[in-house]
Backbone of each chain as nested JSON, in Angstrom:
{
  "chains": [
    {"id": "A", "residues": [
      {"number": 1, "name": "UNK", "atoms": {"N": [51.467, 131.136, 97.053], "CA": [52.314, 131.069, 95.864], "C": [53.752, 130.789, 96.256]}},
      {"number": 2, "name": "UNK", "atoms": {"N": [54.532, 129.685, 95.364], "CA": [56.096, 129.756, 95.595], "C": [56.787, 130.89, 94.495]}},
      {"number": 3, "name": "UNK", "atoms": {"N": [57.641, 131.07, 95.295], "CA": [58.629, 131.655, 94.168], "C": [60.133, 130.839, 93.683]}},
      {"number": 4, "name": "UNK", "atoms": {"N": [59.964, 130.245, 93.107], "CA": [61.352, 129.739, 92.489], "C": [62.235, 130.235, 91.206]}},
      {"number": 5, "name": "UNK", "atoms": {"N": [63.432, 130.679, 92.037], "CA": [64.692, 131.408, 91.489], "C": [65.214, 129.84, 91.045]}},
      {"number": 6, "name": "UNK", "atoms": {"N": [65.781, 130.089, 89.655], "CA": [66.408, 129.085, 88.677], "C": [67.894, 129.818, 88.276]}},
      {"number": 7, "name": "UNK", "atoms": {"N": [68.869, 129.498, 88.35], "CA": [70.08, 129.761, 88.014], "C": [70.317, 128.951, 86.909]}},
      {"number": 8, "name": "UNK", "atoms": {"N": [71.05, 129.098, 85.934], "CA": [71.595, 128.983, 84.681], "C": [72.851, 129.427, 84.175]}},
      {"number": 9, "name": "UNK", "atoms": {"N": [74.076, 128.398, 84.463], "CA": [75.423, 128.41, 84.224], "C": [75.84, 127.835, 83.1]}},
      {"number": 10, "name": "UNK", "atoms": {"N": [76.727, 128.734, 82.122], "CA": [77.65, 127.211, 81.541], "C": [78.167, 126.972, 82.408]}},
      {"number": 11, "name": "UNK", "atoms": {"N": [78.334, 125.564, 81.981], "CA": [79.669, 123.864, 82.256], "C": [80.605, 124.591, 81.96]}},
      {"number": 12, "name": "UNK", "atoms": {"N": [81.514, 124.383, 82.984], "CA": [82.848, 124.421, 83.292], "C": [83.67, 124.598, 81.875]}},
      {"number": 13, "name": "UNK", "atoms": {"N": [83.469, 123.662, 80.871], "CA": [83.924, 123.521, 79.872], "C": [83.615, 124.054, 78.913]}},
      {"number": 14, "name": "UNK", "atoms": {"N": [82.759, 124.97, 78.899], "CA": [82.39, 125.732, 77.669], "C": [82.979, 127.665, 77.857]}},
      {"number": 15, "name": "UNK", "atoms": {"N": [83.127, 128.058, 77.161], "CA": [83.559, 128.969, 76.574], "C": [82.635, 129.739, 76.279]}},
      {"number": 16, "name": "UNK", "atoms": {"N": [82.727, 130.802, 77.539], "CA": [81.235, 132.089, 77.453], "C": [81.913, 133.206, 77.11]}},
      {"number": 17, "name": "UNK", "atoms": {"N": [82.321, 133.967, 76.311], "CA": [82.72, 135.464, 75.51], "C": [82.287, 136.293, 76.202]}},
      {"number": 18, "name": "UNK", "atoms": {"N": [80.87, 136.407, 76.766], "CA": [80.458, 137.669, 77.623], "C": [80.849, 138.012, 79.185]}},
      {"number": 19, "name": "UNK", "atoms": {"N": [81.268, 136.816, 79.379], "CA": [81.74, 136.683, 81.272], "C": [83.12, 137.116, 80.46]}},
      {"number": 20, "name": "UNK", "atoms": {"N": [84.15, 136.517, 79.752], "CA": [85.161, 137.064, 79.448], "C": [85.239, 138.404, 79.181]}},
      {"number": 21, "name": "UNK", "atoms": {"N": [84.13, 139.029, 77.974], "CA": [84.533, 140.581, 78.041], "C": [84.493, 141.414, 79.106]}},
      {"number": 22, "name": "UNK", "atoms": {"N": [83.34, 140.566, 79.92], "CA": [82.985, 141.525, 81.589], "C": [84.3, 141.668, 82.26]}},
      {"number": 23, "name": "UNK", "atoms": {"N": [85.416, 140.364, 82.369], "CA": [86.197, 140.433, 83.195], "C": [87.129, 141.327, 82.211]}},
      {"number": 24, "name": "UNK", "atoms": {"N": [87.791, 141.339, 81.373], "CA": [88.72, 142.353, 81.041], "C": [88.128, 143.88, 80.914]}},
      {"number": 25, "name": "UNK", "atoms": {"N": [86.883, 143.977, 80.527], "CA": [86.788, 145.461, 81.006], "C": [87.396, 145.206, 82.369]}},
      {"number": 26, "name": "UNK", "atoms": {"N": [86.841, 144.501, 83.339], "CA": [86.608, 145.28, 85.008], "C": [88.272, 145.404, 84.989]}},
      {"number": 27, "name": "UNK", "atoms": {"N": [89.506, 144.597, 84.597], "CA": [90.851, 144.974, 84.416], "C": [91.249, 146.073, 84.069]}},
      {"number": 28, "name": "UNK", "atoms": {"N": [90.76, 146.826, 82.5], "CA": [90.542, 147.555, 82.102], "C": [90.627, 149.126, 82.533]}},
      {"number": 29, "name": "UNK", "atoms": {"N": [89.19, 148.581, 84.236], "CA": [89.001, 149.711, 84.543], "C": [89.77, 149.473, 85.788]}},
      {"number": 30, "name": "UNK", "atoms": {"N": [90.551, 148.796, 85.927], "CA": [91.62, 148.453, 87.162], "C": [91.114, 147.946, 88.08]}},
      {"number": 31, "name": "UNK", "atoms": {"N": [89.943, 146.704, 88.512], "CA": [90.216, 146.286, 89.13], "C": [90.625, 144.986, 89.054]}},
      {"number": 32, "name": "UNK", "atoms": {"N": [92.371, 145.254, 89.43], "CA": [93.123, 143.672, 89.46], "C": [92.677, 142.545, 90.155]}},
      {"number": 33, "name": "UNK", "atoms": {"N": [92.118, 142.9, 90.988], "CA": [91.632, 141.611, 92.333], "C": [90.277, 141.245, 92.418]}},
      {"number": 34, "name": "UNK", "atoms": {"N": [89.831, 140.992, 90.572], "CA": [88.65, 140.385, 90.22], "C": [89.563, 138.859, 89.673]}},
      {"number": 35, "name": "UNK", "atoms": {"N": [89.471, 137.955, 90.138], "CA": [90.468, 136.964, 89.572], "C": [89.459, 136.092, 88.425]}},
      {"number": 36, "name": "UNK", "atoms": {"N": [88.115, 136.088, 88.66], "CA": [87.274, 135.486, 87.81], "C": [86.059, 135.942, 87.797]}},
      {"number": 37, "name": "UNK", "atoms": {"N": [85.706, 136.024, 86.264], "CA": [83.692, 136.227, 86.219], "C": [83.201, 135.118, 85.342]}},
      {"number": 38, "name": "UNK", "atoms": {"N": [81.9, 134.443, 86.293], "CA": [81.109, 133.879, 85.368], "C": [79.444, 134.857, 85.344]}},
      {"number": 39, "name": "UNK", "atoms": {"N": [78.9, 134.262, 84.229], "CA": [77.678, 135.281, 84.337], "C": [76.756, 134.173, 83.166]}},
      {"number": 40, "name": "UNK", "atoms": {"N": [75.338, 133.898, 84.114], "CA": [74.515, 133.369, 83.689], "C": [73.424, 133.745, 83.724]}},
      {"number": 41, "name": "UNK", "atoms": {"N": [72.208, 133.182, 83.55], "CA": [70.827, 133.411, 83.564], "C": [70.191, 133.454, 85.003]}},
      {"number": 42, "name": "UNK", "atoms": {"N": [69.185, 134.446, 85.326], "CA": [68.612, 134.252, 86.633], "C": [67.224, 134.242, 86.203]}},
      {"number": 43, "name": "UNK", "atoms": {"N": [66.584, 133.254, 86.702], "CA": [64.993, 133.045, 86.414], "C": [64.308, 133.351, 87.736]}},
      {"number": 44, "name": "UNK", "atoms": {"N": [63.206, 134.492, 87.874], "CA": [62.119, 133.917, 89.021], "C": [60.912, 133.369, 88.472]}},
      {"number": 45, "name": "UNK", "atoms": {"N": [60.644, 132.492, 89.1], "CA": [59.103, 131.753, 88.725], "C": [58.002, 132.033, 89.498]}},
      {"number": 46, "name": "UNK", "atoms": {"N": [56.535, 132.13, 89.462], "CA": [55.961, 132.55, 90.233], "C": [55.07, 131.294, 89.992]}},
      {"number": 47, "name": "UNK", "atoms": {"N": [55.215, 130.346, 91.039], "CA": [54.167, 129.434, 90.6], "C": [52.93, 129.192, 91.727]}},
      {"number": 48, "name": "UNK", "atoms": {"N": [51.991, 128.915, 91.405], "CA": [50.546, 128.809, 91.896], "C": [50.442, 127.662, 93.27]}},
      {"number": 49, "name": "UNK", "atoms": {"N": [49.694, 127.923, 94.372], "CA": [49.948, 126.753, 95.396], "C": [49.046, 125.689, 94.175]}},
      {"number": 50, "name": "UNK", "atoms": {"N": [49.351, 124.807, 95.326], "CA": [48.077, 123.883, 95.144], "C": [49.235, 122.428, 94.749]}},
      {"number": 51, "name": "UNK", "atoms": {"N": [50.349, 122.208, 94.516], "CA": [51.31, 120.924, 94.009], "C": [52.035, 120.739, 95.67]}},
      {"number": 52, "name": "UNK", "atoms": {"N": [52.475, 119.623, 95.871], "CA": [53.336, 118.963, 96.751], "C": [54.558, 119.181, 96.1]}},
      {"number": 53, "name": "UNK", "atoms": {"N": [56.1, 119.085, 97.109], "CA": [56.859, 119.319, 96.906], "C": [57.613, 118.519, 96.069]}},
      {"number": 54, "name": "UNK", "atoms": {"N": [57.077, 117.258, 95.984], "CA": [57.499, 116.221, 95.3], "C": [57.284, 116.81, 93.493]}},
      {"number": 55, "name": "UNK", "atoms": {"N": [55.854, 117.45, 93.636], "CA": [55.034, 117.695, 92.544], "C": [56.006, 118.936, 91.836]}},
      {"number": 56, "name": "UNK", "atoms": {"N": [56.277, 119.434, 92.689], "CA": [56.939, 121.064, 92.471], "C": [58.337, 120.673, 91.647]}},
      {"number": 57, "name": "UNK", "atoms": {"N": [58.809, 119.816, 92.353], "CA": [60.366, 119.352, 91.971], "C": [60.613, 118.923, 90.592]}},
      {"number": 58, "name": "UNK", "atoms": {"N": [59.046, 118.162, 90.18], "CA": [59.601, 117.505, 88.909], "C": [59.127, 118.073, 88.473]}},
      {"number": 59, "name": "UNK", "atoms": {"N": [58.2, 119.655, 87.88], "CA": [57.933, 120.106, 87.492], "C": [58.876, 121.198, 86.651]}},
      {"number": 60, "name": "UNK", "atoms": {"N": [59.692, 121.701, 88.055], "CA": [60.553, 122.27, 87.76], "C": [61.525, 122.008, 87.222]}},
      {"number": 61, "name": "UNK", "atoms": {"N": [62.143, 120.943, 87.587], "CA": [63.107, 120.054, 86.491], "C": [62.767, 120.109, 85.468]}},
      {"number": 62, "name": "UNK", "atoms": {"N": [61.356, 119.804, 84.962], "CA": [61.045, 119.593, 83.472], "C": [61.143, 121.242, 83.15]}},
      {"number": 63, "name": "UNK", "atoms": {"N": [60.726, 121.753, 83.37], "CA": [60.496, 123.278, 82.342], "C": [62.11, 123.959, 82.287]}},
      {"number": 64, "name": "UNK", "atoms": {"N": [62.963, 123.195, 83.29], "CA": [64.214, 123.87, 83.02], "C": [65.051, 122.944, 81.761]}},
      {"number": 65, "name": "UNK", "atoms": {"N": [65.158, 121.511, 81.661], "CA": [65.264, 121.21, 81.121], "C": [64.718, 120.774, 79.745]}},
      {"number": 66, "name": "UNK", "atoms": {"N": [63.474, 121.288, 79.656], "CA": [63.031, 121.584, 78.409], "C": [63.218, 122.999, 77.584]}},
      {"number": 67, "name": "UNK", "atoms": {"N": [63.249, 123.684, 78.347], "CA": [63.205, 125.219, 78.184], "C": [64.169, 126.503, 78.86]}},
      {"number": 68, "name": "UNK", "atoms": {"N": [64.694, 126.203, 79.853], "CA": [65.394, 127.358, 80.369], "C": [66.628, 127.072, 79.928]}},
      {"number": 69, "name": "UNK", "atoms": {"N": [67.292, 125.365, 80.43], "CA": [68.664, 125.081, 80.398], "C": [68.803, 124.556, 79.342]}},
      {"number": 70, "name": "UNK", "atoms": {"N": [70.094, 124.787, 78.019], "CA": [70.303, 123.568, 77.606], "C": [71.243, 122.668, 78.365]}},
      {"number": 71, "name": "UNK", "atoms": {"N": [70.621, 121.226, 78.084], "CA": [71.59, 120.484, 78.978], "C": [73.145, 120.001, 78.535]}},
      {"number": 72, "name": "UNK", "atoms": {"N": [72.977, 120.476, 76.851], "CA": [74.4, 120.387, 76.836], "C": [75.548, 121.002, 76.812]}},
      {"number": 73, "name": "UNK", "atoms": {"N": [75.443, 122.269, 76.906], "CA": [76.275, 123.463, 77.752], "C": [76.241, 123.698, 78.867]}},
      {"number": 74, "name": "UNK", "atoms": {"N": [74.857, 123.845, 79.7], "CA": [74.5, 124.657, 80.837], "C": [74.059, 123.473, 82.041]}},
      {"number": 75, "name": "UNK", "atoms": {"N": [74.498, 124.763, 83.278], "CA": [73.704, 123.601, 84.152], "C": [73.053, 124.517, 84.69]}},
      {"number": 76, "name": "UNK", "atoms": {"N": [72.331, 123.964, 86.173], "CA": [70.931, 124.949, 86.997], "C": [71.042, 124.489, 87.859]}},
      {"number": 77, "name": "UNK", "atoms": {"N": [70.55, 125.282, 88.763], "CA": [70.096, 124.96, 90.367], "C": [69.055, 125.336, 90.196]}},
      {"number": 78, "name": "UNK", "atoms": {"N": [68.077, 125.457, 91.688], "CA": [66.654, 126.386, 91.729], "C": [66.869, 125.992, 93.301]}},
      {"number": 79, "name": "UNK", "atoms": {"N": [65.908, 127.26, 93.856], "CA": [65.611, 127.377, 95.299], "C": [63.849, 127.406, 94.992]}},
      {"number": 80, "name": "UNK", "atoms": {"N": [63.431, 127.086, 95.809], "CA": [61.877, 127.467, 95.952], "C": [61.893, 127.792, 97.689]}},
      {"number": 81, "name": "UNK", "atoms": {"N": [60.868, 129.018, 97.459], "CA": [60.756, 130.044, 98.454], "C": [59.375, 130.436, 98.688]}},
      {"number": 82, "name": "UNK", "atoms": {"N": [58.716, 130.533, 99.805], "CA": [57.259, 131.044, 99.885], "C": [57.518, 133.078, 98.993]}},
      {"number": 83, "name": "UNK", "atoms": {"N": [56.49, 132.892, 97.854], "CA": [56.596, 133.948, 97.433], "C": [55.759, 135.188, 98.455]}},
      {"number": 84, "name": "UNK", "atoms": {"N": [55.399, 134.951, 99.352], "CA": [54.933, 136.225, 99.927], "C": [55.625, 136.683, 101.067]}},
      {"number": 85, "name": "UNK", "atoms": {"N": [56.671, 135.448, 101.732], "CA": [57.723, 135.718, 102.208], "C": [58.731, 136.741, 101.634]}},
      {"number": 86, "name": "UNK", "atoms": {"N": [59.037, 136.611, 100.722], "CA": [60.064, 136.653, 100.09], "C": [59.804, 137.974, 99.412]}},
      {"number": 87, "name": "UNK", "atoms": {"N": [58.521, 138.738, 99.673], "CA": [58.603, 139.884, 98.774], "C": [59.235, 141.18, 99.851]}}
    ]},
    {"id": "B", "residues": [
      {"number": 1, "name": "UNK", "atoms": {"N": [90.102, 133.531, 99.107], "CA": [89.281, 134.289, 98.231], "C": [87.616, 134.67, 98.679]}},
      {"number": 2, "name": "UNK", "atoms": {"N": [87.389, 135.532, 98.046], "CA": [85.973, 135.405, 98.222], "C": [84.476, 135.333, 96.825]}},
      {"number": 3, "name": "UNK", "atoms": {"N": [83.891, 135.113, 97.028], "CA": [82.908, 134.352, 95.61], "C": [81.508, 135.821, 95.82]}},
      {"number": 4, "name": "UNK", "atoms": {"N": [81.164, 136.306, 95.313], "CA": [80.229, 137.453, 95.2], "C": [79.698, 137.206, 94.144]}},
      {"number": 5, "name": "UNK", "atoms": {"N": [78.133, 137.077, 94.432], "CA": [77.006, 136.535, 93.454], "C": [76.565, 137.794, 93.467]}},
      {"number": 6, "name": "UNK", "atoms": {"N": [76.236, 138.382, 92.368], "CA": [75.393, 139.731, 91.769], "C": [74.555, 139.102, 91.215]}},
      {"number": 7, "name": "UNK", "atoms": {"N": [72.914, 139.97, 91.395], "CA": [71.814, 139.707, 90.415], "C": [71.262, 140.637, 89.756]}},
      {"number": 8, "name": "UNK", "atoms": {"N": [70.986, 140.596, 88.643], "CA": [70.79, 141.586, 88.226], "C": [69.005, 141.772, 87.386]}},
      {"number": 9, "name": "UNK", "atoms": {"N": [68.6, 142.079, 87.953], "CA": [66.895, 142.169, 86.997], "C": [66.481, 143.469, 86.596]}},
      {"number": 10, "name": "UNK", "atoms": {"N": [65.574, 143.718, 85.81], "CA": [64.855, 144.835, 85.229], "C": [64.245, 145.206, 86.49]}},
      {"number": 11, "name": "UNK", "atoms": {"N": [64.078, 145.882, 86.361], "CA": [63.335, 147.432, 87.527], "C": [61.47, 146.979, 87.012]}},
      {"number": 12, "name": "UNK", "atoms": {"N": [60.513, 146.941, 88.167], "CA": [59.412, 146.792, 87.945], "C": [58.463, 147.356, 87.083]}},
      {"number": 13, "name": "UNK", "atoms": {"N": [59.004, 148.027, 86.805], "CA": [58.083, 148.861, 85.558], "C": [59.172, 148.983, 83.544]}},
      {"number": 14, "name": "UNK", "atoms": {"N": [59.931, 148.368, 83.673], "CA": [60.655, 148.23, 82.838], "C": [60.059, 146.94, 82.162]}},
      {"number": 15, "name": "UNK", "atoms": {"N": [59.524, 146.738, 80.464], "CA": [58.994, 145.851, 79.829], "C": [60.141, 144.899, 79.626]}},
      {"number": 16, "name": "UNK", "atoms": {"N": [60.084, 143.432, 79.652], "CA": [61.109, 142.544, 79.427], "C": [60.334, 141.487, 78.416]}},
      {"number": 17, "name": "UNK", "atoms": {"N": [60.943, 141.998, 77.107], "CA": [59.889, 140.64, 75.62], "C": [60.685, 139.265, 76.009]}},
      {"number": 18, "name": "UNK", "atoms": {"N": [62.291, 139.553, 76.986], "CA": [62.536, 138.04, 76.82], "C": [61.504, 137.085, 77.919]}},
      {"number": 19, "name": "UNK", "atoms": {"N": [61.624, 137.585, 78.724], "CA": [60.714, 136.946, 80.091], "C": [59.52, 136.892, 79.753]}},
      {"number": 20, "name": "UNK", "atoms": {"N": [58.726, 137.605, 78.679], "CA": [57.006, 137.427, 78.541], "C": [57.191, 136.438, 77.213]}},
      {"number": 21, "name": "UNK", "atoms": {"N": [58.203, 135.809, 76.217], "CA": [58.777, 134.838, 75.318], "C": [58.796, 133.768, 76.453]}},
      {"number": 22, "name": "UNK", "atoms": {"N": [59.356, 133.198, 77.722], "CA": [59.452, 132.498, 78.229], "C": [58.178, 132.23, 78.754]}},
      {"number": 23, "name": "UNK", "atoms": {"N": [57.776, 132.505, 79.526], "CA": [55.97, 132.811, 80.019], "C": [54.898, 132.165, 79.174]}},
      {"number": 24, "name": "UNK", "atoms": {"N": [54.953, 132.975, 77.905], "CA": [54.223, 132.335, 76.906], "C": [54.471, 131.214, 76.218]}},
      {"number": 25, "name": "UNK", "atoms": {"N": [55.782, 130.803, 76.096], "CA": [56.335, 129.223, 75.821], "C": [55.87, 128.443, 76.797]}},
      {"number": 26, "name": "UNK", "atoms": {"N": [55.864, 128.617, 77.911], "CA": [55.514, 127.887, 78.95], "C": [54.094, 127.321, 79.472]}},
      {"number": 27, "name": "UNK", "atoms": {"N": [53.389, 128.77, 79.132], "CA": [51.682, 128.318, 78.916], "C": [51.072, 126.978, 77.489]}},
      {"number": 28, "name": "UNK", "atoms": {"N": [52.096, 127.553, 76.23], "CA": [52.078, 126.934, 75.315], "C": [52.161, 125.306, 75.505]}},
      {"number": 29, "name": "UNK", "atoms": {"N": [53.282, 124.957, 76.513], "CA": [53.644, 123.663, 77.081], "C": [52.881, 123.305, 77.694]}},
      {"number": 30, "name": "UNK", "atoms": {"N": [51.967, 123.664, 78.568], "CA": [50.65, 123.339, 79.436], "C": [50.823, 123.856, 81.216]}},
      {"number": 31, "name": "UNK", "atoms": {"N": [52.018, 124.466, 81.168], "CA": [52.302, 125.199, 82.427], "C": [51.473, 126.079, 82.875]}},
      {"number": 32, "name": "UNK", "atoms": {"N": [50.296, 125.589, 83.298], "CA": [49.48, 126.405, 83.338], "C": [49.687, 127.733, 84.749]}},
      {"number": 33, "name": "UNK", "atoms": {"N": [50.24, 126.819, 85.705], "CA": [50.65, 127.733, 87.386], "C": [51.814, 128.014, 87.201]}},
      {"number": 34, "name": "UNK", "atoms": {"N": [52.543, 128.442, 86.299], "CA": [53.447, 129.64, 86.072], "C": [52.558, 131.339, 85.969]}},
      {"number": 35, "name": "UNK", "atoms": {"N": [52.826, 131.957, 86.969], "CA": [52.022, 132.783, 86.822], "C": [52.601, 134.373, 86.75]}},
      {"number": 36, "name": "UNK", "atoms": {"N": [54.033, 133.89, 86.644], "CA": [55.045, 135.207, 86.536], "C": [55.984, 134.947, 85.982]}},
      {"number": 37, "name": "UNK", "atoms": {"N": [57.009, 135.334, 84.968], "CA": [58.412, 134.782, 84.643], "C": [58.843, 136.128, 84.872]}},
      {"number": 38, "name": "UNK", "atoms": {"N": [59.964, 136.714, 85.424], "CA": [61.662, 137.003, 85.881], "C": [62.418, 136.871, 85.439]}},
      {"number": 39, "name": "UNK", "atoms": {"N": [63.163, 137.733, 84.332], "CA": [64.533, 137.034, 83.574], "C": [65.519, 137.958, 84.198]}},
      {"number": 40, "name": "UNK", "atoms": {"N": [66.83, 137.699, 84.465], "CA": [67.912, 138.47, 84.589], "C": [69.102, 137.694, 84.461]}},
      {"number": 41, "name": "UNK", "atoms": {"N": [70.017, 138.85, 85.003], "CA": [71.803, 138.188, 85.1], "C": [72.11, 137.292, 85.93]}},
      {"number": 42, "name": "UNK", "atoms": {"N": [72.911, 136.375, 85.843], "CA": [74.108, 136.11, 87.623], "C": [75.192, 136.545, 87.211]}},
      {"number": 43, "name": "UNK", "atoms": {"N": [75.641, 137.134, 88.059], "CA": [77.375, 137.383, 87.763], "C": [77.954, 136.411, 89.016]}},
      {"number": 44, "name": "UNK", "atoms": {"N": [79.031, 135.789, 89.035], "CA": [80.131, 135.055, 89.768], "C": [81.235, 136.102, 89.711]}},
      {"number": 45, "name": "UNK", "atoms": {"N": [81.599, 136.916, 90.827], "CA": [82.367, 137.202, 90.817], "C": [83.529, 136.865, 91.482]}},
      {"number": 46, "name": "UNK", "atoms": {"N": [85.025, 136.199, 91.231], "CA": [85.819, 135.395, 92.132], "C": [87.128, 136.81, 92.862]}},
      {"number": 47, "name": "UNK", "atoms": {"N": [86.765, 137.351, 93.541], "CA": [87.716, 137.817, 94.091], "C": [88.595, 137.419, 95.248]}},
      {"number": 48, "name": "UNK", "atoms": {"N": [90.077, 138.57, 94.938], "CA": [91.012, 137.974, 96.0], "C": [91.024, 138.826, 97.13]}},
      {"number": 49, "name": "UNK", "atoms": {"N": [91.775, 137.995, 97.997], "CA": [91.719, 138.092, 99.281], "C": [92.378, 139.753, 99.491]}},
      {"number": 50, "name": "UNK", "atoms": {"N": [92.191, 140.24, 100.647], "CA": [92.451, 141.347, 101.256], "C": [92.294, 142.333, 101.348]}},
      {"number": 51, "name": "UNK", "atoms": {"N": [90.664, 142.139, 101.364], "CA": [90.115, 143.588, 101.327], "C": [89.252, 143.452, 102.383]}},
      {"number": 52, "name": "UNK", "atoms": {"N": [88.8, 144.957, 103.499], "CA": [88.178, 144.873, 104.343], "C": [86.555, 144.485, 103.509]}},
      {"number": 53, "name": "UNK", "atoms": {"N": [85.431, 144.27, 104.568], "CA": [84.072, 144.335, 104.446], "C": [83.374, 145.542, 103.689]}},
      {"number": 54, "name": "UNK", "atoms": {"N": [84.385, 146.068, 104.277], "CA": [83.299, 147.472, 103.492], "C": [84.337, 147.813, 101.736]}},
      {"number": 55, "name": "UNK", "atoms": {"N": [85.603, 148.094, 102.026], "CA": [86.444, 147.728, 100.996], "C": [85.228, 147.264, 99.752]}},
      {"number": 56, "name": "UNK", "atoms": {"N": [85.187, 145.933, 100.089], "CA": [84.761, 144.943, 99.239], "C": [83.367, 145.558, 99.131]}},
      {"number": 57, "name": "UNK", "atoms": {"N": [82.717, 145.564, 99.562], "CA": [81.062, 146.49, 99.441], "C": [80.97, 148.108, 98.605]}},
      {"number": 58, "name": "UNK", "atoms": {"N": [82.21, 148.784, 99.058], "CA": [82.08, 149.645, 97.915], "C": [83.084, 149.524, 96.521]}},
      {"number": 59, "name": "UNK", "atoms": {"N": [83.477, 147.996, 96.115], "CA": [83.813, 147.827, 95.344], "C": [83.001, 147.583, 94.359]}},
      {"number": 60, "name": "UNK", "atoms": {"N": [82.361, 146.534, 94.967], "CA": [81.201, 145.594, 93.965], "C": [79.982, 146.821, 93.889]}},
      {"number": 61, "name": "UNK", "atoms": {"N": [79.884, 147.561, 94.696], "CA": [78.767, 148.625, 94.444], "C": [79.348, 149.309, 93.231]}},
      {"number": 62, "name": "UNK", "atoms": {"N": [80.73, 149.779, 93.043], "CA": [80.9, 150.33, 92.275], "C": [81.14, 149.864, 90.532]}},
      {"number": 63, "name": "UNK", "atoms": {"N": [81.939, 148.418, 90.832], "CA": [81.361, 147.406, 89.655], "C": [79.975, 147.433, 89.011]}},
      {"number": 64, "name": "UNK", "atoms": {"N": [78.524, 147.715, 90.241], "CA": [77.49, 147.189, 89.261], "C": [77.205, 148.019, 88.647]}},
      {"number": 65, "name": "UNK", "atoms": {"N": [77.314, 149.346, 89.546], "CA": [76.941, 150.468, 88.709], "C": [77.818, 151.078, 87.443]}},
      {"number": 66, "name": "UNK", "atoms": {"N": [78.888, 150.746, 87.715], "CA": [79.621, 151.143, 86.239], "C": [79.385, 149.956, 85.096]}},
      {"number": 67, "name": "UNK", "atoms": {"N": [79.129, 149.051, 85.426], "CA": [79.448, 147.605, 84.334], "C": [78.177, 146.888, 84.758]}},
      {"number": 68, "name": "UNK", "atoms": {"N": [77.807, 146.516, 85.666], "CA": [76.967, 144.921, 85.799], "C": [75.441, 146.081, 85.375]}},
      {"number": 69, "name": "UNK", "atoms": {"N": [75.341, 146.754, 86.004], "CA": [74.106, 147.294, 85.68], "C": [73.487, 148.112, 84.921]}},
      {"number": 70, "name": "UNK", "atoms": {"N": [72.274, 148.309, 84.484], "CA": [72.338, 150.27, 83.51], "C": [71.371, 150.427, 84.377]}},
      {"number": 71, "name": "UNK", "atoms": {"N": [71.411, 151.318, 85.528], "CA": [70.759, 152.18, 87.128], "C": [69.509, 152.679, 86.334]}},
      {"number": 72, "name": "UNK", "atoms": {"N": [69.627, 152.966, 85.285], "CA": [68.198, 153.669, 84.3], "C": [66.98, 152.258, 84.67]}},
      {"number": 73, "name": "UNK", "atoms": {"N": [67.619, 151.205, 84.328], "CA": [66.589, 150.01, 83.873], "C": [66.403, 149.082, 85.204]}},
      {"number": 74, "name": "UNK", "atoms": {"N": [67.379, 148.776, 85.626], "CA": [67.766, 147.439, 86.591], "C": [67.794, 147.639, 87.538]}},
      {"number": 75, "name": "UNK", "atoms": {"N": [67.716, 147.044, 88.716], "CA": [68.284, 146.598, 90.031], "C": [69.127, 145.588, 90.254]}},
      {"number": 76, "name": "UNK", "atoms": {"N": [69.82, 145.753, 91.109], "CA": [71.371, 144.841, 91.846], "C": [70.765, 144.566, 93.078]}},
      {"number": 77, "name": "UNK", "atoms": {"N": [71.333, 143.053, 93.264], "CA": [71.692, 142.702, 94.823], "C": [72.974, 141.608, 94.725]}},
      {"number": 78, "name": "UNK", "atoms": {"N": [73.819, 141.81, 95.844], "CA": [74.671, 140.305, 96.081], "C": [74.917, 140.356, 97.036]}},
      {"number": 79, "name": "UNK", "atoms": {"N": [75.429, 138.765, 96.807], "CA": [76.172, 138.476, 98.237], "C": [77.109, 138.265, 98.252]}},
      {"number": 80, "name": "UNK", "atoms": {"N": [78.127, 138.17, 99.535], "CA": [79.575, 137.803, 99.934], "C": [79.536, 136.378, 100.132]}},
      {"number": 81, "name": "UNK", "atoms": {"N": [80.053, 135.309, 99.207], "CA": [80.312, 134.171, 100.117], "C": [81.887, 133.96, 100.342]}},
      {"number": 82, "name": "UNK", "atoms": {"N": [82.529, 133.068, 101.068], "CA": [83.829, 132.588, 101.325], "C": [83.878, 131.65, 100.232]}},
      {"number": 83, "name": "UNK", "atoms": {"N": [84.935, 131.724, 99.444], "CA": [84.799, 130.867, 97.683], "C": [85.114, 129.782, 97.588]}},
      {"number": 84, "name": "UNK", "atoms": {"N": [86.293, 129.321, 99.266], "CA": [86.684, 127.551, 99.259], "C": [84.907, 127.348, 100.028]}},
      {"number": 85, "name": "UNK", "atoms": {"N": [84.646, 127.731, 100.515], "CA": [83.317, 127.336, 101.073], "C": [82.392, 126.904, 100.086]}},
      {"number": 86, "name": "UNK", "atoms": {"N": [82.208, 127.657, 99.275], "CA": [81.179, 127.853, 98.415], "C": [81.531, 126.711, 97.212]}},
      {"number": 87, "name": "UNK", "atoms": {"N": [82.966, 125.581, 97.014], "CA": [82.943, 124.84, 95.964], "C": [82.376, 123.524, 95.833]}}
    ]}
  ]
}
């Protein structure tokens, strides 16, 4: 089995309220020498052997961009990792 | 500066309807070798310079547990990266 971790950011350009409230609490609670928070989505996937990496790639592309990311706010990475490694 | 990625997920025995909503959208799509979904946080945290190793380790420890996390439900991990490195 792989395990693929999917990250999920807004774009630079959009305007997230919840990374903002995170960072003025952490001010709040004094710490000054947080200079920035972003805060997005973390996905693990647990997917089944049996696909090539080629196979894996566009797979994953598709289900993020159909379903995890929107593409017109957000962006993504993903790692894929042997899931039995990794536990 | 330095760039500190926090993750944040539900604790293994803690029910998550958003991650079994994703799962089941996904079977719905024909994903059939999705065989686990994982939902959680990322936090980006951009901090400044001048704090020792450990400094900085019982900072962000103390961040997750007051703010990034609820210790009842979740688990934390991050990492330290160098933040011009990391752009």
């Amino acid at each position: 089995m792989a395990l693929v971790k999917v990250y999920v950011n807004y774009k630079q350009s959009i305007l997230n309220p919840e990374a903002e409230a995170v960072h003025k609490a952490l001010k709040r609670l004094g710490y000054a020498d947080i200079e920035d928070v972003k805060l997005g989505k973390y996905f693990e996937l647990t997917v089944a052997d049996g696909k090539s990496q080629a196979e894996m790639d566009h797979e994953i592309n598709e289900i993020c961009d159909k379903l995890l990311a929107n593409y017109n706010m957000e962006n993504y990475h993903y790692e894929i990792e042997d899931a039995e490694a990794a536990q």
